[in-house]
N, C-alpha and C positions, 0 to 999 in steps of 0.2 A: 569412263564417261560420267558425267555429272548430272544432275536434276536441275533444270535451267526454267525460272519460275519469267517468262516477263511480263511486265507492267503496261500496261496495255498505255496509248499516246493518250495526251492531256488532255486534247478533244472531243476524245471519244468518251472518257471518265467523267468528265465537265458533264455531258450530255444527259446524265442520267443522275449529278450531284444537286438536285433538286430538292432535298425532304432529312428529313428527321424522324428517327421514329413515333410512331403514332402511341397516345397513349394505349397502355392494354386495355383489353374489354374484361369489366369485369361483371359478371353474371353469376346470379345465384343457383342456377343448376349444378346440380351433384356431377357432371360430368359432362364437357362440352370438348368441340374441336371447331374449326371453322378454316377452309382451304379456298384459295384461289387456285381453280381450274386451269387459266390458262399460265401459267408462270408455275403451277405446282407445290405453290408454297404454302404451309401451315400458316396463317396470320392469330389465332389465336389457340392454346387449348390448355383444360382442366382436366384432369386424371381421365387423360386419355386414352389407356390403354388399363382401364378396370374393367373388367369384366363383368356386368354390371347385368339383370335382367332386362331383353329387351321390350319386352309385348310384342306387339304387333308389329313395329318395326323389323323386327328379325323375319317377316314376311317378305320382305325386300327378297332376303336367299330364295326364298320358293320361288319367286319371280325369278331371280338369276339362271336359276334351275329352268325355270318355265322355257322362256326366253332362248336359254343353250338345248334344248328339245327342240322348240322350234327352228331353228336352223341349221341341225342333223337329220331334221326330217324322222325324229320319231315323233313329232305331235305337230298338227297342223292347226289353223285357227280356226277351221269351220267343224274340225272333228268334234263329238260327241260323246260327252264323257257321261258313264254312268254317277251315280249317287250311293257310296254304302251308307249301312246305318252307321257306322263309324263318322263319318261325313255328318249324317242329318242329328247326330246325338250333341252335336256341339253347341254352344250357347253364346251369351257374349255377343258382339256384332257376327251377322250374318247376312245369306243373300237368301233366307226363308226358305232352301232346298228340301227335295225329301224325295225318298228311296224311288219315286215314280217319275222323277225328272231326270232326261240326258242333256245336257247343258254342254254348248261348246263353247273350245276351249278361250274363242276371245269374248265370250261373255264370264266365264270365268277369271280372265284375268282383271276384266272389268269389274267384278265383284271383288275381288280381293285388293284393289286401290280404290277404288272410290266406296265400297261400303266397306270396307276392311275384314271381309268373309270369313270367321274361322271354318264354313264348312266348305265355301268353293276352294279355300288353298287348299283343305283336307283331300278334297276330289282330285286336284291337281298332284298334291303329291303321290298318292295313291297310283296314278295314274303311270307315274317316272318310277317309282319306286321297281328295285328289280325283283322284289318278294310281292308287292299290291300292296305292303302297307305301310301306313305311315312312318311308325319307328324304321324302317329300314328304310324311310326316303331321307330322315335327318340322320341316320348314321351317310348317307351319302351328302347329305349338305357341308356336314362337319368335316367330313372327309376334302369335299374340295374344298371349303373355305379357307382348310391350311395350305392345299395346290395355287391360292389367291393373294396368301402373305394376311391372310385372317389369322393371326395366331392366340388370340384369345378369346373365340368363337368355338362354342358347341351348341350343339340341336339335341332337343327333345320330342319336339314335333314342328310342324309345320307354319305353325302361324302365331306364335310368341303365348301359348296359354302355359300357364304360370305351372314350372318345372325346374326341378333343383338345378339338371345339366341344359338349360336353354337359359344360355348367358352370351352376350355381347359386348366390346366394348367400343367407344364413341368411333375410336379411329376405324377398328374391323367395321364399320356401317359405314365410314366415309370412300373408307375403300369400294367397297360394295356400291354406294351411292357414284362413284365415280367410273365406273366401272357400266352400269346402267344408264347412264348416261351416255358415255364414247364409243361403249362397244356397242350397246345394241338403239342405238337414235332411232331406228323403225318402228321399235314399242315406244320409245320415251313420251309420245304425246298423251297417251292413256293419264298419265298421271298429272296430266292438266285438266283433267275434266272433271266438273263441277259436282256432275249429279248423275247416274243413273238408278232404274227401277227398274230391275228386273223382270218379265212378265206383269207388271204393275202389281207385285209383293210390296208390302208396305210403304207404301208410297210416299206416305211423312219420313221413310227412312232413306231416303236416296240421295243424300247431300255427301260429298266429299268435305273428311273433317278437316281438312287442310285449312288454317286460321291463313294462309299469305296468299291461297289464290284470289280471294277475295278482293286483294290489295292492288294497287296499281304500282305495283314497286318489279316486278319483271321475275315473280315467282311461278313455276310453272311445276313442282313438285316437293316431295317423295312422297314422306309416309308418317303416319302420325300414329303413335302405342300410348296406350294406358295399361297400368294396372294399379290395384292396392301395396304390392308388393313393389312397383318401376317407379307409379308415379307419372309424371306427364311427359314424355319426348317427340321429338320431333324428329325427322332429318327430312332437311329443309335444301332445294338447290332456289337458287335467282337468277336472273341475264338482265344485263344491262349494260348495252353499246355491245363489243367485242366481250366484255367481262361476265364470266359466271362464276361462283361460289356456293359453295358445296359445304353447309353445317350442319351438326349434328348436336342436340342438347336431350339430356335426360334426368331425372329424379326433379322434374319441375310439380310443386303442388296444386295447382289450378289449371284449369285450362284456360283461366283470361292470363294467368302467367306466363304460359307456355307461348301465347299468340303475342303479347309482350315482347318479351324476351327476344323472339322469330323475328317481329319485326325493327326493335332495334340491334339485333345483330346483323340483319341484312341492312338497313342505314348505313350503320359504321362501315362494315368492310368495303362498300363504294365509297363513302365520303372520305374514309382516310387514309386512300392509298391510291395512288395512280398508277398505270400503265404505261408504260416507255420502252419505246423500241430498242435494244441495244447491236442486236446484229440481224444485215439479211442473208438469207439463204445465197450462198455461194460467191458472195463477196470477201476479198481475202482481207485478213485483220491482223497477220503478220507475218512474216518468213522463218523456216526455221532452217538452220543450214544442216546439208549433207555430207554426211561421210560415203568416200569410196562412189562416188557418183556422178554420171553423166551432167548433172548441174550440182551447184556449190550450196543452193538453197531448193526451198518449196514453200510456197504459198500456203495459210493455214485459214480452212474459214471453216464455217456451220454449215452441216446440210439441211439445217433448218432454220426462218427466221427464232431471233429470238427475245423476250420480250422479259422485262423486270417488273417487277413489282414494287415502289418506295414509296414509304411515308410521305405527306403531303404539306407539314407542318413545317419544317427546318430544311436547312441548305447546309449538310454537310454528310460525309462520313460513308458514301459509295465508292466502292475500289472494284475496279477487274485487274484480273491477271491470267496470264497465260502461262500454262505448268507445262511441259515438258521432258521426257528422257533423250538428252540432247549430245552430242550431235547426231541426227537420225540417219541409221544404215540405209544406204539402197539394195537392194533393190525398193522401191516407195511406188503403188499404186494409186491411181488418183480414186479417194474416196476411200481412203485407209484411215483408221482413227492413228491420228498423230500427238494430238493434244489434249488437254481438256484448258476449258475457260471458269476459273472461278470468280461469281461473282459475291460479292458481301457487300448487304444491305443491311446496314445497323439497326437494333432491334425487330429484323425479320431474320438473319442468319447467312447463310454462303447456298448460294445455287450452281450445280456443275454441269457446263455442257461440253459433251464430243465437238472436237473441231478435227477436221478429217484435212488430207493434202489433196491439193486444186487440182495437180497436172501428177504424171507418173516419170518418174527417174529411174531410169536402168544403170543396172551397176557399170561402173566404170570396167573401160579395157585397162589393158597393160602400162599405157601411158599415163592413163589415170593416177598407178596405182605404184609409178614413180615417182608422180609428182608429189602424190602421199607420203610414201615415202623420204623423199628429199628435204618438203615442208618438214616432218618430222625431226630428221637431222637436223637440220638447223638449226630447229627451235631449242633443241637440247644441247648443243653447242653454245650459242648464244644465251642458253638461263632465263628462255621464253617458256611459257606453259604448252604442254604436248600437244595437249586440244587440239584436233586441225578438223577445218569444217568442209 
């Protein structure tokens, strides 16, 4: 059998041969990434997979952690977490706790995004951890972040305070960021909020540092780190129309740099690229033919719609095709992965989707398996190729 790549009809290629690639974005962060959401695609990144300190950003995990508690049903949101002095001895952004306060848990999670808490994540972690203390909640962070495709992620503690083994790198946070997002949307609104004051503790401090929600550009998160050692970062998501975008920038020097940078990166990545439908869910996009089978062919489409991402600037240089191990045996269930669809968008790269078979083909009987046979003969008589479909 042979590997049969086809070429998906003129039509359908035309339809999506709209653009050119977009010039790169070039930014002076020490290390960037920037993803479209819903198409999956990288659009931009800079030494993305350095491992790099995160600050407070690597707060995100605690949240992930949070977030995977609450919906096992070991932490609830009204429950009431004590304070240790471990907790209240931290400095840096806080939510002013101390050893005589029990704080529940979605007031804690609300201090660790919008004032960026190192004592409420300490609480938190503390809390999950399966010894009560911190170091053995980031030996658990680190732990799953490699079970997450985080591979150049480790934990020190909890909430990015400055440590030789609490390193990040752009893409491990976008994962993370994408992640918080699709799995758990039921928290995700926390991280649009502006401002809280806890018990009315320092009240001049209750501002989320977030430079984009500010903005009327359709930013509604993450999480904002500083250190001496990081420097300024962001990871940043947007929505706008169908379209969300998911970046990450760090080793920035200012914070009007940082809120810069944030907001013409979230520009670009809407203005220079569009969305375009290329298949619907369960609509067939080509046949492939059967071996030994009740039908000669089977219908091959997506069980999902499916959607590209291209340049907005030129009109050339979009190809799909359809890959193949052909001719496909029956027995064929319908909604068997039969395919994949490649598609390549110049200066974005190849995106792969599952294409599954429409309808189900039972193996052929006896007749069938003559007529296989017979085709067969022939062809090799006559100095036709074997192949019979």
């Amino acid at each position: 059998m042979s590997i049969r790549a086809a070429t998906l009809i003129a039509a359908l290629t035309s339809s999506i041969c709209m653009s050119v690639a977009a010039h790169a974005f070039e930014t002076s962060a020490k290390s960037a990434i920037i993803l479209d959401l819903g198409t999956d695609l990288t659009l931009m990144e800079k030494n993305a997979d350095m491992a790099l300190p995160p600050a407070s950003m690597s707060k995100l995990m605690t949240l992930n952690m949070t977030f995977e508690a609450l919906e096992d049903g070991r932490l609830s949101l009204d429950q009431r977490l004590p304070v240790s002095e471990h907790a209240q001895s931290y400095g840096g952004s806080t939510m002013f706790l101390n050893t005589r306060d029990r704080v529940s848990v979605e007031d804690l999670i609300r201090g660790v995004i919008v004032l960026s808490g190192n004592d409420s994540a300490a609480v938190l972690a503390e809390a999950i951890s399966p010894d009560g203390t911190e170091r053995g909640f980031a030996q658990m962070m680190t732990e799953r972040a490699l079970d997450l495709g985080m591979t150049n992620s480790t934990f020190a503690n909890s909430n990015g305070w400055p440590a030789p083994a609490q390193r990040m790198s752009m893409r491990d946070l976008s994962i993370l960021a994408k992640r918080l997002i699709t799995v758990f949307p039921q928290y995700y609104g926390y991280f649009a909020e502006t401002e809280f004051a806890y018990d009315n503790r320092a009240p001049d401090n209750r501002f989320n540092r977030n430079p984009l929600l500010k903005l009327d550009i359709g930013a509604d998160g993450l999480k904002t780190g500083h250190t001496s050692e990081a420097g300024y970062g962001l990871v940043g998501s947007a929505k706008q129309g169908t379209r969300r975008i998911v970046f990450v920038l760090s080793g920035l020097s200012t914070p009007e740099e940082r809120a810069s940078e944030s907001e013409r990166i979230t520009n670009w990545a809407f203005r220079q690229f569009a969305e375009q439908q290329l298949a619907e869910q369960g609509v067939i996009m080509a046949d492939a033919e059967v071996w030994m089978g009740t039908a000669a062919k089977v219908g091959m489409a997506s069980p999902e719609d499916i959607k590209v991402l291209v340049p907005v600037l030129k009109k050339d240089g979009v190809t799909a095709k359809i890959k193949y191990q052909g001719p496909l045996e029956a027995p064929i269930t319908a909604g068997d992965k039969v395919a994949e669809l490649i598609v390549s968008v110049p200066g974005i790269g190849d995106a792969t989707h599952d294409l599954v078979a429409t309808e189900t083909i039972e193996a052929g009987g006896f007749m069938v398996r003559v007529r296989t046979a017979a085709t067969v003969l022939f062809r090799q008589l006559t100095g036709q190729a074997a192949t019979v479909f």
